[in-house]
N, C-alpha and C positions, 0 to 999 in steps of 0.2 A: 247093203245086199238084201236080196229077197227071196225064199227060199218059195219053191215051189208047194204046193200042198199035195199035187196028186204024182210027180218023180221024184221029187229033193231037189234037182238040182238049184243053184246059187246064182240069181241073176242079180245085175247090174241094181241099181237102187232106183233109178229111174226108167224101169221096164214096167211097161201094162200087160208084155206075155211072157212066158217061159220059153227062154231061149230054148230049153230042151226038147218041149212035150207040144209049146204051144198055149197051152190054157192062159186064159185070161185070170191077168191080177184086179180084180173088183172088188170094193169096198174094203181095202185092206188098210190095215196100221202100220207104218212102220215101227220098227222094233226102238230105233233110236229113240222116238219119240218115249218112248214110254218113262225111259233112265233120266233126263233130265225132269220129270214131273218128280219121280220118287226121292232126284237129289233136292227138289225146292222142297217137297216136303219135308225132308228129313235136318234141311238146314232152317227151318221156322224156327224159331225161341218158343219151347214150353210155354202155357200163362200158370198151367196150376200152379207150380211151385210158387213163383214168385206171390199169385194171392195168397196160399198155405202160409208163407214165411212172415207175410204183411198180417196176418188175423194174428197169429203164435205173438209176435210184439205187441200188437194191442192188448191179448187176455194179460203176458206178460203186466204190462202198466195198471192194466185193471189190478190185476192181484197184488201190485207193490202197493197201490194208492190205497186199498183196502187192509192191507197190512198197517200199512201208518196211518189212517184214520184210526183203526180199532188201536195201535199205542197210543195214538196223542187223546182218546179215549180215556184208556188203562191209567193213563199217567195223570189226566185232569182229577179223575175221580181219585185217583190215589192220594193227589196233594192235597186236595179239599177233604177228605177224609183226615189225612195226617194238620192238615189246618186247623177243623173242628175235632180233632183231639188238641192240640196242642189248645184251643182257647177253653176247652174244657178243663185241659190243667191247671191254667192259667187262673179259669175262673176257682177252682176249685182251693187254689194256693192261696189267690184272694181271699177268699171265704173261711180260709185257716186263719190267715194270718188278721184278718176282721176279728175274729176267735179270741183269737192270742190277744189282740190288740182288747177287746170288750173284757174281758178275763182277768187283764191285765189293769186295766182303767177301772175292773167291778174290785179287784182286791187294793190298787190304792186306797180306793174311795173308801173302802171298809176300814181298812187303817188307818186314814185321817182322822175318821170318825170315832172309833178307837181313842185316836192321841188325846182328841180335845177331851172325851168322857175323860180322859185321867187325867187332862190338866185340871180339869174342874174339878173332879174328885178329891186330887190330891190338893193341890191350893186353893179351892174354896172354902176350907174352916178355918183357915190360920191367920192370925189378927194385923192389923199393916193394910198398909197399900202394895200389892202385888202385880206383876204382871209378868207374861211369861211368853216367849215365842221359838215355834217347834219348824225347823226346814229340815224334808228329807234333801238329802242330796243326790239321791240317784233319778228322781221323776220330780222334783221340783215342789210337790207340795207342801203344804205347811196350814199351820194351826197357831190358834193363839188363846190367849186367858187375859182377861181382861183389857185395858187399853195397850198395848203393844205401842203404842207411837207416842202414848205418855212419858216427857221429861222426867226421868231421876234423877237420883243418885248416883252417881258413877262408881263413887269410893276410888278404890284400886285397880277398877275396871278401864277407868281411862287410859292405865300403863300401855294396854294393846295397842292406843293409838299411837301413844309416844313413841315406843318400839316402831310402829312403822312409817312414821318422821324421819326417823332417825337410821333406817335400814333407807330409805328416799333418797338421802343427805350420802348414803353409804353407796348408791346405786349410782347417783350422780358423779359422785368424785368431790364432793365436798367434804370428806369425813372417811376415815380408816376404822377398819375394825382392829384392828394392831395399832393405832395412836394410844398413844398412853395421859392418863391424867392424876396430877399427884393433889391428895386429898389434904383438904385444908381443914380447919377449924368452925368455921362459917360453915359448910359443907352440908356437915353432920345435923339431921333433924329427927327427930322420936319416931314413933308407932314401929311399923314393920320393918323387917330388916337385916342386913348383918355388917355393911359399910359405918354403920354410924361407931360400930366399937372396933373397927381399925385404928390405927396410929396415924396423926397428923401426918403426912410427907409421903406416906404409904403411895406407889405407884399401879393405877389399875388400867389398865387396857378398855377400849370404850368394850368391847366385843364381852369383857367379863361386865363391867357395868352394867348393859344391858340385861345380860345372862341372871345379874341377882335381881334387878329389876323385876324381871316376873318370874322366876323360878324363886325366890326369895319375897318376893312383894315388897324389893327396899324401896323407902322413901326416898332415903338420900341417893340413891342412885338414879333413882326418876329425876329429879330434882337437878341432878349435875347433866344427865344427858338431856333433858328438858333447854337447860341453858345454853350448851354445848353446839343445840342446833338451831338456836335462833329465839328460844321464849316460846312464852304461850303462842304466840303469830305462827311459828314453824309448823306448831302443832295443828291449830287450826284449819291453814292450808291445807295438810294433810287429809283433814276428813272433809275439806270439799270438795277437794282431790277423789276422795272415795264415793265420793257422790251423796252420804248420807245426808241426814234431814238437818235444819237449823236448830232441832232440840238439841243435837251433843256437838260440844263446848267445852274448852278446857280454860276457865275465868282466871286461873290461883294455883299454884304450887302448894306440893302436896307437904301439909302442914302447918298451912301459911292460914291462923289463928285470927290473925286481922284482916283480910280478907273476906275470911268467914262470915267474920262477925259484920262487914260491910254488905254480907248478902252476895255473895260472890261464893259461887261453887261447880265444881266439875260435874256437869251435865251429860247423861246421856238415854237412850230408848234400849226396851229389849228385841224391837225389831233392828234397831241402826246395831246392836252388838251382834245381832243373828245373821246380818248381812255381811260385814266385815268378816263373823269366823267363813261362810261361805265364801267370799272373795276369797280366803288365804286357802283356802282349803285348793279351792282350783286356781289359786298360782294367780291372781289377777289383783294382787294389791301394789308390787313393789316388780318383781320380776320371778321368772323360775326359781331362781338359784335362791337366793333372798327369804322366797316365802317360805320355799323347802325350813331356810334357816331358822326360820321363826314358828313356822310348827314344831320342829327338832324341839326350840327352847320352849315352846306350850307343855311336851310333850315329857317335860323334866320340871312342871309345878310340883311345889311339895304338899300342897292343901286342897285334899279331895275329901274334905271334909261334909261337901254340900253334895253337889249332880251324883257324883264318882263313888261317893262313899260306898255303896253297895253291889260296885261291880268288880269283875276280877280282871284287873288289869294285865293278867296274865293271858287273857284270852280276848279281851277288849280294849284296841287302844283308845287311851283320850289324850284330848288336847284340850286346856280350860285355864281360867285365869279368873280368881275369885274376888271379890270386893265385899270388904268388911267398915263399919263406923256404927262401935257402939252407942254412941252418944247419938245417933238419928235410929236408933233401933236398923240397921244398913247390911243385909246380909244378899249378895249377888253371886250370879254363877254364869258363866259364859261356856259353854262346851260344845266339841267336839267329839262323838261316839263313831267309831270306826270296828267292821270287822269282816274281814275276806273283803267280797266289793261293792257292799252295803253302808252306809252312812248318814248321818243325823247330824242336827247342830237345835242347841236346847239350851235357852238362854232364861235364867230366872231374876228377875229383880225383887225388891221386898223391903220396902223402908215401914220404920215408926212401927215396927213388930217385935215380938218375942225370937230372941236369937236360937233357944232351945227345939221350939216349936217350928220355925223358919227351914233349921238344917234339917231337919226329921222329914218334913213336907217333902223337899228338895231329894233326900237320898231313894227317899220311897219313889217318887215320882220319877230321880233317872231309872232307876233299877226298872219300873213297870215300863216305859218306853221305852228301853234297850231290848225288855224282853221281847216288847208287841213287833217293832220295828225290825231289827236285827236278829231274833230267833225263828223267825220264819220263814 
């Protein structure tokens, strides 16, 4: 419909005049036309938002990506910081324990030095042929007086070795320490002892034999358990068994006067005695149990006459085993000094000397090396 401009009235939609009035319709619009332009308009799809919503997700990714760079940031420099602390400690523990370790290696080294002035000291005016060998046993070092790997005189010193022949023989199952042996007439030979003034037929357990053997220094007991486990051969084995040097040797039974007299005698070093009491000491001559046993019996000698004499065994354990023959001027000492978890082994040899002068040497000597070693 077309509405007139100068009556109103409403004509037909394809009229050029007003049916009413007349006038002409010239350069007019239709009305219709107009409503479908406003409905294509208004049905377009917006662009802004859609660009709006497309930036907002990119700054979005921008600011995560920049977030986690600055962590992975935050957290490299944090490790490497915590890094170079940690090798700073590290070095720093090193450089203690370098400390500890120079410290430690400056005050051995002083107390070695230490041992030997007092070997020297003390054993170098005393008349004889001497020699003497000092192992600590917590760091290994050691000291010496004169030739240490020089052949002596064993005396009663050899009993050590027997004893651990015979704990061997005991380990293996060739021999009981409850076997019993009845003493005979033949048996019985002089010097040290207390089997030679038993009674014929008398029944003694090898485990006591041994026990007087070196807590007694019998002869006759050496002697029967010497035989017991095979002779001198048994014995010998044993100390090659130990590894020690070909200077100690067991030639002769102890007392055995023709022997002697053919030149034929029990051989041994104060270094091979210094080794042995260390083997025993850390368990590595016969087995645990065994060596235990045989420190126990070191540990119940009755003649601390020599090394021992002037400590208090109250406060200082020893283990030792002494060797006497006054007819070679023979005075020997084998020891062990123990106290808290400090330890020593201090072995003196000494033939063709004065016996008075010898033991004096020797008491002086343990006493200043218990002190240097052990009181500090």
């Amino acid at each position: 419909m077309i509405k007139c401009q100068k009556c109103g009235h409403l004509n037909a939609a394809d009229s050029k005049f007003c049916e009413n009035c007349g006038a002409p319709f010239e350069n007019r619009q239709p009305q219709q036309s107009v409503k479908p332009i406003q409905q294509q308009s208004q049905s377009t799809p917006p662009h802004k938002p859609k660009k709006s919503n497309k930036s907002m997700i990119i700054w979005l990714i921008i600011i995560i990506l920049l977030v986690a760079a600055g962590g992975y940031d935050y957290m490299t420099h944090h490790r490497n910081e915590n890094s170079q602390t940690e090798q700073t400690k590290s070095i720093s523990d090193s450089n203690d324990k370098q400390s500890d370790d120079d410290s430690s290696q400056k005050h051995s080294s002083e107390t070695n030095s230490d041992v030997k002035s007092l070997l020297s000291n003390n054993l170098g005016g005393i008349k004889g042929d001497t020699s003497a060998f000092y192992y600590d046993l917590n760091n290994n070092d050691s000291a010496s007086y004169g030739d240490d790997e020089d052949p002596q005189r064993a005396a009663s010193d050899i009993k050590v070795y027997i004893m651990a022949a015979a704990y061997q023989k005991i380990d293996d199952g060739d021999m009981s320490l409850d076997g019993r042996y009845e003493l005979t007439s033949e048996d019985k030979v002089g010097g040290t002892g207390v089997v030679q003034n038993m009674q014929v037929g008398d029944s003694l357990t090898y485990r006591d034999l041994i026990d007087y053997m070196i807590t007694k220094s019998d002869n006759t007991a050496a002697n029967i358990i010497t035989k017991e486990i095979g002779g001198l051969d048994a014995v010998n084995d044993e100390i090659d068994e130990l590894d020690l040097s070909r200077n100690t040797k067991m030639e002769r039974m102890l007392m055995d006067q023709d022997a002697l007299s053919e030149g034929k005698d029990n051989m041994t070093t104060a270094h091979d005695l210094a080794m042995f009491m260390r083997k025993l000491y850390h368990h590595d001559v016969v087995s645990d149990k065994y060596d235990k046993q045989m420190l126990s019996i070191l540990s119940n000698t009755s003649n601390h006459s020599k090394l021992p004499a002037n400590i208090n065994t109250n406060v200082v354990d020893v283990y030792n085993k002494t060797g006497e023959y006054a007819q070679y001027g023979v005075e020997n000492d084998a020891a062990i000094f123990k106290r808290g978890n400090k330890a020593f082994v201090l072995v003196v040899m000494s033939q063709n000397g004065d016996s008075d002068e010898q033991k004096s040497a020797m008491g002086s000597l343990g006493k200043q090396v218990t002190q240097e070693v052990l009181d500090k």
